[in-house]
DOKOLMI-547088 format. One record per atom (N, C-alpha, C, CB): residue in one letter; x, y, z. Coordinates in steps of 0.05 Angstrom, whole numbers, padded with zeros to 5 digits, always signed. Glycine has a CB too. Layout:
BEGIN
aXYZ;...
This chain:
BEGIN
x-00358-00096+00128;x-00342-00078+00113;x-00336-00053+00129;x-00354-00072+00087;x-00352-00041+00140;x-00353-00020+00158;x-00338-00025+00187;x-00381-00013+00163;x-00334-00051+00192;x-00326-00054+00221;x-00301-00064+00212;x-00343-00074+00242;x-00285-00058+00198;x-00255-00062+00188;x-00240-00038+00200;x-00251-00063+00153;x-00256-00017+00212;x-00249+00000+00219;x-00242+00006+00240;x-00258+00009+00215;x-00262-00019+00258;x-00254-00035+00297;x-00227-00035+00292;x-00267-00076+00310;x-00209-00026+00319;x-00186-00039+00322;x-00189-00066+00332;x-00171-00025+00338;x-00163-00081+00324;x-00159-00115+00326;x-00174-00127+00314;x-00161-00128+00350;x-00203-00120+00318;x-00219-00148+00316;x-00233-00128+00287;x-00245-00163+00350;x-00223-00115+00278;x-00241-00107+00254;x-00240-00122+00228;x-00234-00081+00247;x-00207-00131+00224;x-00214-00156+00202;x-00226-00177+00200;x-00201-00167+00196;x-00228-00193+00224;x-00248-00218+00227;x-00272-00201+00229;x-00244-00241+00256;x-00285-00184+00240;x-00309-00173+00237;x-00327-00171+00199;x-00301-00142+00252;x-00300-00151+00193;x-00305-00149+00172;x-00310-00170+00151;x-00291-00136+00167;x-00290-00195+00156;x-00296-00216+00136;x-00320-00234+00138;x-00274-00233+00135;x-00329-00236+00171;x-00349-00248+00182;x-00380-00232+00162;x-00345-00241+00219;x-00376-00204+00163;x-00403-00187+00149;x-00390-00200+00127;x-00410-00148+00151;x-00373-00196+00113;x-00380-00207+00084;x-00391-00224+00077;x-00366-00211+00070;x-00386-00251+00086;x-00390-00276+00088;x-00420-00280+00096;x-00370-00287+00106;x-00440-00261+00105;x-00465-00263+00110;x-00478-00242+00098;x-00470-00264+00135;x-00463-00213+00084;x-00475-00212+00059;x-00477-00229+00034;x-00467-00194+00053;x-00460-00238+00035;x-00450-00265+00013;x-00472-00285+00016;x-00416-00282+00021;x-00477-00297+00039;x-00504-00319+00033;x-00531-00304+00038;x-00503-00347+00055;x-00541-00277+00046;x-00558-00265+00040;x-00563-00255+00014;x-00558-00252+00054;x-00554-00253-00002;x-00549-00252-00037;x-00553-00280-00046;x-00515-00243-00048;x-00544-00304-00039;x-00551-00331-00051;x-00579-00334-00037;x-00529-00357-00044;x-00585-00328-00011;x-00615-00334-00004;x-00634-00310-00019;x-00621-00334+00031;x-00635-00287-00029;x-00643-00268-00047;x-00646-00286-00078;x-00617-00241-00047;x-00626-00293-00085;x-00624-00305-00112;x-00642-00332-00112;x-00592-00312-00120;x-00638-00350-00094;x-00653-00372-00090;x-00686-00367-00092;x-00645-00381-00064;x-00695-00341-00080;x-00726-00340-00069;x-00729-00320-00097;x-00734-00324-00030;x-00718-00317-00116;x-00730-00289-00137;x-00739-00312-00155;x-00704-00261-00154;x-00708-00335-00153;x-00710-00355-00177;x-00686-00336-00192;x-00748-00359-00196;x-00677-00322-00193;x-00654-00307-00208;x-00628-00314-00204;x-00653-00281-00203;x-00619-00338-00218;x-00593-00349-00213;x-00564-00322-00216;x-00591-00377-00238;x-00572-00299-00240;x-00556-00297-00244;x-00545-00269-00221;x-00559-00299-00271;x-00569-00268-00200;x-00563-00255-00176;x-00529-00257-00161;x-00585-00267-00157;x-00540-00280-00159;x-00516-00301-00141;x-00490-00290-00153;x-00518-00340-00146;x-00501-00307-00188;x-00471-00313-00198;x-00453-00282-00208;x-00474-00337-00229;x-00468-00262-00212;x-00451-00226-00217;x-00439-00230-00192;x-00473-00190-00220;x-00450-00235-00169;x-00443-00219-00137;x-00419-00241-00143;x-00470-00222-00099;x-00422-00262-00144;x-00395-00282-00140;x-00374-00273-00153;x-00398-00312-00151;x-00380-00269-00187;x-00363-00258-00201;x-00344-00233-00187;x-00377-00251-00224;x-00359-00222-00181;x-00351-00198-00174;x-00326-00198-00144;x-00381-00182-00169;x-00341-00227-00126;x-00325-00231-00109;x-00294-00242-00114;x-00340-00245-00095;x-00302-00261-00137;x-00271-00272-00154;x-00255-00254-00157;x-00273-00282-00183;x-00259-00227-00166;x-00250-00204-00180;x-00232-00196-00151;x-00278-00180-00193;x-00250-00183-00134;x-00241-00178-00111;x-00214-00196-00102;x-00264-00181-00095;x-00225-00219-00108;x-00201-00241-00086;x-00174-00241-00113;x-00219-00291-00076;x-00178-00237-00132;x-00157-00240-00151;x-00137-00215-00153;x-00169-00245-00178;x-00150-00188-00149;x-00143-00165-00153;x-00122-00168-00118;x-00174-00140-00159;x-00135-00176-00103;x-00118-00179-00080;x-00093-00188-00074;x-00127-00188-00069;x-00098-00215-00090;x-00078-00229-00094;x-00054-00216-00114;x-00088-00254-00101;x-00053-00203-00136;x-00044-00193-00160;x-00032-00161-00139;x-00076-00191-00191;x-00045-00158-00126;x-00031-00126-00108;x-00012-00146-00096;x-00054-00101-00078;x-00019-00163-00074;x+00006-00170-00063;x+00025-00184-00082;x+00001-00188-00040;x+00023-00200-00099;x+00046-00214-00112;x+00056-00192-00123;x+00042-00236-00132;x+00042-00175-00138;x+00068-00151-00160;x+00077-00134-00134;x+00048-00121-00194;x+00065-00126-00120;x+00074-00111-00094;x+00100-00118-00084;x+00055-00115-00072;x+00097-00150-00072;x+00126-00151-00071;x+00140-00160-00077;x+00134-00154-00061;x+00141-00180-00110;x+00153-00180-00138;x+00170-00144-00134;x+00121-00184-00168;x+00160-00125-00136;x+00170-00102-00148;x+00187-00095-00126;x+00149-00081-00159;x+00179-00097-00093;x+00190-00079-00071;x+00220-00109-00073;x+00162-00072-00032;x+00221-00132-00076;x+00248-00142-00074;x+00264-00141-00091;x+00249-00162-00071;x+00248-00141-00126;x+00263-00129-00142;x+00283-00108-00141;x+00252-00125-00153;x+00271-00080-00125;x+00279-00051-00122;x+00300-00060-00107;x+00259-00029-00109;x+00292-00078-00080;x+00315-00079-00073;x+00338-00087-00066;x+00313-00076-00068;x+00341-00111-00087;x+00364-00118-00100;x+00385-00103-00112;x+00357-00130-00115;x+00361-00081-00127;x+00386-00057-00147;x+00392-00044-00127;x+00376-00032-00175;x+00369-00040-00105;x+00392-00014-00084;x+00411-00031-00071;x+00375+00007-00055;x+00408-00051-00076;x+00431-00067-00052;x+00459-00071-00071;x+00418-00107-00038;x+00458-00070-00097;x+00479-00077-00117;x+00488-00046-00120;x+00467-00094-00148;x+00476-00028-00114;x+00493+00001-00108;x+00472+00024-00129;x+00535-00002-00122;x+00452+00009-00149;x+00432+00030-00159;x+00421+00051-00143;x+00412+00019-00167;x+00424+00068-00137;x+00404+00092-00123;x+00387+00095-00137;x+00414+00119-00116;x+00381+00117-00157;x+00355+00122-00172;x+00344+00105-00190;x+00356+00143-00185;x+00361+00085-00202;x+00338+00060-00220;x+00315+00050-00195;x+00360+00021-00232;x+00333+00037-00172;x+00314+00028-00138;x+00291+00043-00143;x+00330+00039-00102;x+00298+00068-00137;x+00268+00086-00130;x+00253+00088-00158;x+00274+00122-00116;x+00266+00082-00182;x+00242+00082-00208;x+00228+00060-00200;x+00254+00076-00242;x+00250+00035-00196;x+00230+00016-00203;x+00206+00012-00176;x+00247-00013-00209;x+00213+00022-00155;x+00193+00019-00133;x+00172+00031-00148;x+00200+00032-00103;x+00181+00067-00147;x+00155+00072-00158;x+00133+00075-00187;x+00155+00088-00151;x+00142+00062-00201;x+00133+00042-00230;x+00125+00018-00217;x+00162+00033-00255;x+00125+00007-00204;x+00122-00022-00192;x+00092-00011-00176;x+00153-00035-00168;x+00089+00007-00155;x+00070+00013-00142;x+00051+00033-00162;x+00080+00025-00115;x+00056+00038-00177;x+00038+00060-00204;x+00028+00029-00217;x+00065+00089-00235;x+00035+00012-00225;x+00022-00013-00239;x+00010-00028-00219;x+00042-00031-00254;x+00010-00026-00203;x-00003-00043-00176;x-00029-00029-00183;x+00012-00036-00138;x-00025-00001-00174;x-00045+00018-00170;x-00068+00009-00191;x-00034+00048-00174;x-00058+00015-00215;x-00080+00020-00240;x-00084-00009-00246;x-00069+00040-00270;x-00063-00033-00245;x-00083-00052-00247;x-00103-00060-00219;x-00068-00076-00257;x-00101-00060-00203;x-00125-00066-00184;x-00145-00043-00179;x-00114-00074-00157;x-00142-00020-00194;x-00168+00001-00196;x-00179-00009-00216;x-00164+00034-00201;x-00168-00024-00240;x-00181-00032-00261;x-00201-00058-00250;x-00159-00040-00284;x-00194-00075-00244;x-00203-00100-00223;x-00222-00085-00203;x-00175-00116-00205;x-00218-00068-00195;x-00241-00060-00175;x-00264-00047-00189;x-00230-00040-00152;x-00255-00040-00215;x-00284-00024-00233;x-00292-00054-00248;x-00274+00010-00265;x-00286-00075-00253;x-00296-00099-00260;x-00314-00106-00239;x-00276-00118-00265;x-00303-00111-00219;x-00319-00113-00195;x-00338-00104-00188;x-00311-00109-00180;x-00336-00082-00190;x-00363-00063-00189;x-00380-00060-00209;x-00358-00039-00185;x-00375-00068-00231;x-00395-00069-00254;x-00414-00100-00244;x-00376-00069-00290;x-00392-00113-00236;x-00418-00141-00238;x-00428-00137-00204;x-00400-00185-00246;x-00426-00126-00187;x-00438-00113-00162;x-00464-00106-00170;x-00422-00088-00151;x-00462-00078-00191;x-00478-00064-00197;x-00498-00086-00217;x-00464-00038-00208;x-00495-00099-00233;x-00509-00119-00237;x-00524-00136-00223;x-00497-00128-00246;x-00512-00144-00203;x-00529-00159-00187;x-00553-00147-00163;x-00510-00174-00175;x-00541-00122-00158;x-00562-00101-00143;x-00581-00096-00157;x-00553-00075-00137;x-00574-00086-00184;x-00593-00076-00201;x-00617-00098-00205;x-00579-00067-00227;x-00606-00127-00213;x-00625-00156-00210;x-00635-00152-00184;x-00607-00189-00212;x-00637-00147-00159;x-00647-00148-00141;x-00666-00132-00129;x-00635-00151-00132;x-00653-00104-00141;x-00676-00078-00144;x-00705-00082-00153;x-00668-00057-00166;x-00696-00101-00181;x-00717-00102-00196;x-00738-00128-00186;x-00706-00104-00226;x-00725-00137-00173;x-00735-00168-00164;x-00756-00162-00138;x-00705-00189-00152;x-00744-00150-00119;x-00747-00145-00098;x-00766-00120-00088;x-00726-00146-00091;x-00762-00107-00117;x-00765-00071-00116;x-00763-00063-00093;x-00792-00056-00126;x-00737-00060-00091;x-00727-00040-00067;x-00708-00031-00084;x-00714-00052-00035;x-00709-00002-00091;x-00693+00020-00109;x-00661+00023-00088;x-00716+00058-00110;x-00670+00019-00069;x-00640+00030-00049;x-00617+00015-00060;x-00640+00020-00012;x-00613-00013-00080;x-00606-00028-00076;x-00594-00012-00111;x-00620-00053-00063;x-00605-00009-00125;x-00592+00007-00147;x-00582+00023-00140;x-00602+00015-00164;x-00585+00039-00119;x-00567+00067-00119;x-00554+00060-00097;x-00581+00098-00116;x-00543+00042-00089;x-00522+00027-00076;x-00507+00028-00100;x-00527-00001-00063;x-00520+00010-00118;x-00502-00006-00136;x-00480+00020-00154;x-00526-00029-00160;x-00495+00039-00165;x-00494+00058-00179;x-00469+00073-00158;x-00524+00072-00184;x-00468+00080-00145;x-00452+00084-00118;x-00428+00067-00108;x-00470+00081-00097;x-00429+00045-00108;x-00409+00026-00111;x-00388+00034-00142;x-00426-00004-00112;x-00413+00033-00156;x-00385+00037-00192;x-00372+00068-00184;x-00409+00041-00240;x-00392+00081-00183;x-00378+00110-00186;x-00355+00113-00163;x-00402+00136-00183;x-00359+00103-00137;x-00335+00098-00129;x-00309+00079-00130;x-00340+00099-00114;x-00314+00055-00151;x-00294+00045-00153;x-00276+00065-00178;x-00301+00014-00158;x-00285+00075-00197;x-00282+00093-00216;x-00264+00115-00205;x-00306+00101-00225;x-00273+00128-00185;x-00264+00153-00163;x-00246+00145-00144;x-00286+00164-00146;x-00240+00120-00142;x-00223+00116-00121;x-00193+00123-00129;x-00227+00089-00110;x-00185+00128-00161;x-00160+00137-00168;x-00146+00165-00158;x-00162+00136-00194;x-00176+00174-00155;x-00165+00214-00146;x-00178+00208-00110;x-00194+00254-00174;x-00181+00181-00099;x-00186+00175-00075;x-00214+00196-00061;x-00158+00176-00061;x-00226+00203-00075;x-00258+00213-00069;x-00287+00186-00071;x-00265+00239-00098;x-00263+00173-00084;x-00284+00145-00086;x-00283+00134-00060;x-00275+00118-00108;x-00265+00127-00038;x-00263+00112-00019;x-00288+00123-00003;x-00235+00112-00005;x-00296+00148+00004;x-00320+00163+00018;x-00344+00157-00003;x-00314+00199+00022;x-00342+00144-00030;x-00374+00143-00047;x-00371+00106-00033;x-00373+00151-00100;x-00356+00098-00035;x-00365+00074-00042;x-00370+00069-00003;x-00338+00052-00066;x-00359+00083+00017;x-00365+00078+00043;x-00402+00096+00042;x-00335+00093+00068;x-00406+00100+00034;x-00437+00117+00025;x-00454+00096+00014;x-00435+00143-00003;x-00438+00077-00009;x-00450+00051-00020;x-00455+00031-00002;x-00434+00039-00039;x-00437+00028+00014;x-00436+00002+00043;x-00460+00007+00058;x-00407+00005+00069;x-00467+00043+00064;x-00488+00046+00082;x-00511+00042+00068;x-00488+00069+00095;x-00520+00054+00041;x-00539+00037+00031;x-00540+00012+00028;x-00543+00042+00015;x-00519+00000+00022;x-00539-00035+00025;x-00545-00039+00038;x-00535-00060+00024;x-00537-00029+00069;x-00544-00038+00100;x-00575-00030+00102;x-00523-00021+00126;x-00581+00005+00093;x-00606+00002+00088;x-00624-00008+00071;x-00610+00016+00089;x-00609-00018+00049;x-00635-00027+00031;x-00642-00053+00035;x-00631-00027+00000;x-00613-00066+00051;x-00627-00094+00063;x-00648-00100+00078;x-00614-00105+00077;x-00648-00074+00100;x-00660-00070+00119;x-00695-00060+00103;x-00640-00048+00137;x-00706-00050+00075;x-00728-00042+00068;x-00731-00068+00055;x-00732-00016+00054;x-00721-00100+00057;x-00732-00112+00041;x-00758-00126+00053;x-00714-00128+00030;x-00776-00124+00053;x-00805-00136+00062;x-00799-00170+00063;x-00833-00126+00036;x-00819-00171+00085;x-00811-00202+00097;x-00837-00222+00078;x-00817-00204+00141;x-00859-00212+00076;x-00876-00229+00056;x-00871-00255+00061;x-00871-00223+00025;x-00881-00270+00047;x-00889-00294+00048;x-00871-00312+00042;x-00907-00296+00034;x-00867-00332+00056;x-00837-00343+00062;x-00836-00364+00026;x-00836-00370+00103;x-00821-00371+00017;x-00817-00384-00006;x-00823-00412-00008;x-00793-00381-00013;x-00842-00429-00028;x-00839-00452-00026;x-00815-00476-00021;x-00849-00454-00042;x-00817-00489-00008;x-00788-00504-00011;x-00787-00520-00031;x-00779-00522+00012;x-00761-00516-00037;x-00752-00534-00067;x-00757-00566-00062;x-00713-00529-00075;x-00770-00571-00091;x-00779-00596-00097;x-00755-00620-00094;x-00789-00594-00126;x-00762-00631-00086;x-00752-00663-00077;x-00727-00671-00100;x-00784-00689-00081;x-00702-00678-00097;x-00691-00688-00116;x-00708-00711-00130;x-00666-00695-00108;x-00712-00712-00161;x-00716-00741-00179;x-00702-00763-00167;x-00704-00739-00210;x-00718-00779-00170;x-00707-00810-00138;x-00691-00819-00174;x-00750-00849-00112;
């Protein structure tokens, strides 16, 4: 998430760390026994991938719409509807990103308690308040504050005693 910030190679970077925070959360959930670890973080990932999808389709649903009317000779309806089109973009995917972050914060908070490593709630706590804040854009700096705590709270989770392996499927 932090290396989205590399030029070129920061999106594959970035999706690469997700994708191994993502099965470090199913191996977390697996060894607590706390299924519903996994399944908030997932939820929460759905949220993410839907809210993404829903910016680009109304995004440019609205930017060809606009510009159709400016092309048929509308001047100021064009620029309403662009910017009515990008104001509903906005607030529905801030809404989707505070869903998101509620079941985030859910699943940190399951892991806090699991794991007791506190860093991982005030990640989580940090994550909501910046998805919340990201409308007056003070959230984008809470929730890059949230990224660096999980990095550390991953980093305080104690290595202890490796987990029994799961029992044999019923023949």
């Amino acid at each position: 998430m932090l290396l989205a910030l590399v030029p070129y190679a920061g999106t594959v970077l970035s999706i690469i760390g997700f994708i191994l925070v993502l099965i470090a959360i199913k191996y977390i959930s697996d060894h607590t026994g706390d299924r519903t670890i996994f399944k908030n973080y997932l939820i929460a990932v759905i949220i993410g991938i839907i809210s993404a999808i829903v910016a680009a389709v109304m995004g440019v649903a609205g930017f060809l719409g606009s510009m159709s009317l400016l092309m048929a000779g509308g001047s100021m309806e064009a620029l309403t509807g662009v910017i009515m089109t990008l104001i509903a973009v906005f607030i529905v995917v801030w809404i989707l990103g505070i869903i998101s972050a509620i079941f985030i914060r859910r699943s940190f908070n399951s892991i806090a308690t699991s794991l007791k490593v506190k860093m991982f709630s005030t990640a989580a706590l940090l994550y909501l308040i910046g998805a919340i804040l990201t409308i007056i854009l003070v959230g984008a700096i809470i929730s890059l504050v949230a990224i660096i705590l999980q990095i550390i709270a991953f980093f305080q989770i104690s290595a202890g005693k490796a987990p029994p392996p799961p029992p044999p499927p019923p023949a």
